[in-house]
N, C-alpha and C positions, 0 to 999 in steps of 0.2 A: 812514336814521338821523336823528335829530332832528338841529333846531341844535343844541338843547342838549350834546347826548351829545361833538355836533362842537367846538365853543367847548371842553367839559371836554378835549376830545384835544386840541387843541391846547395848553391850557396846561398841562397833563401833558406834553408833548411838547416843549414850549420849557425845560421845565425839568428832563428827565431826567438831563444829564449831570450836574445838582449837587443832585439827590435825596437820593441816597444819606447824599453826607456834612453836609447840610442836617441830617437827620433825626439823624445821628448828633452833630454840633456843636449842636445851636440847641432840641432840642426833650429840657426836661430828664428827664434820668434814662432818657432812651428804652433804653437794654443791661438796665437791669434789667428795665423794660417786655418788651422782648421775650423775654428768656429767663423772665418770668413766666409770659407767655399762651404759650409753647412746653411749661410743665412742666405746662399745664391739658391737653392730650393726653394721649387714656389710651396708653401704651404698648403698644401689640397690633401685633405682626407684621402686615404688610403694611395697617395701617390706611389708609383713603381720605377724606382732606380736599380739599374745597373750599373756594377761599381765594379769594372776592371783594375786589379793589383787593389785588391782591399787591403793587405796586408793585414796589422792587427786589430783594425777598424776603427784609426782615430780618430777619421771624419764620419765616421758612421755614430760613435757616441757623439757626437754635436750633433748630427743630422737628427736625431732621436730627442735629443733634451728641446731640439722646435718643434718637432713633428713624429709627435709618438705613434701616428697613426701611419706612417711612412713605410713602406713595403721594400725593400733592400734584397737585392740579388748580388753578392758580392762573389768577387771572382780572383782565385791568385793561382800561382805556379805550385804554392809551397804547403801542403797537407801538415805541416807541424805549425804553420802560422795561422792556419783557418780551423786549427784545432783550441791555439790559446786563444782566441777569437770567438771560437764559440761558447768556451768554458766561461768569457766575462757576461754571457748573454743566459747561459743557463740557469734557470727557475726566477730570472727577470722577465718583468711586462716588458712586451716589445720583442721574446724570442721566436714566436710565430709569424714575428713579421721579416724577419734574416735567415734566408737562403743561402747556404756556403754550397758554393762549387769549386774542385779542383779544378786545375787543367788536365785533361788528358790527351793522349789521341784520340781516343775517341768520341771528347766534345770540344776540342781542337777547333773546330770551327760553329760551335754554338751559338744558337740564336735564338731569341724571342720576342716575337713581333708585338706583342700586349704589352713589352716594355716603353714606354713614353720618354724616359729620360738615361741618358748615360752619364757616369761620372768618371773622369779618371784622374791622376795624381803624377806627375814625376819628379823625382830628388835630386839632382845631379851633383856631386862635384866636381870643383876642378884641383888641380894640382896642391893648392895652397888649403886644401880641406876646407874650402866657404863650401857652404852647403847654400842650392837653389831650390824653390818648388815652385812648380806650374801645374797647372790644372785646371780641367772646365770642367761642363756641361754641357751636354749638345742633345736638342729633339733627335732619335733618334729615327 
């Protein structure tokens, strides 16, 4: 695996346990944000998204409260984030349908073509700590 890839896991990883409520405190308007790009999913029984940088699955809980029957392949850098990620899905309806994958080198360049849909998220700041988010969906 690259440095780079290494540097990103770790500081994904020094900061997992205050993710979640980071994103939910500090980064405005983020509940509407996610229940937005949750209602952009077409609602089809047992649809399959690929979710690059799930992190700790905020748009994944919205995506679930429309479409429980939704099939979720999520994907991040950080094994300590798709660990608290999995713990909010364990012995709930709906955790046979979320797939966690790390990144490795060795699925570094992972694929699966029976996926129909991609999803991904970016947060950026700039200097004066406003916080942005962008993100689609694209047929894959």
């Amino acid at each position: 695996m690259s440095r780079y890839l290494e540097t990103m896991r770790a500081f994904f990883d020094r900061g997992a346990d205050s993710c979640e409520s980071h994103m939910k405190n500090n980064v405005k308007e983020s509940a509407a944000f996610y229940r937005e790009m949750a209602r952009l999913v077409p609602v089809t029984t047992g649809i399959r998204i690929l979710y690059l940088g799930c992190g700790t699955g905020l748009e994944i809980d919205e995506i679930f409260k429309l479409n429980s029957t939704a099939r979720v392949t999520g994907i991040d850098l950080s094994e300590k984030i798709l660990e608290i990620l999995r713990s909010k899905y364990e012995g709930k309806k709906g955790t046979t349908n979320l797939l966690l994958v790390p990144i490795s080198k060795s699925n570094c360049r992972w694929r699966d073509s029976t996926l129909p849909f991609r999803f991904n998220r970016c947060t950026t700041s700039d200097k004066n700590k406003s916080y942005r988010s962008t993100g689609g969906f694209s047929a894959v």
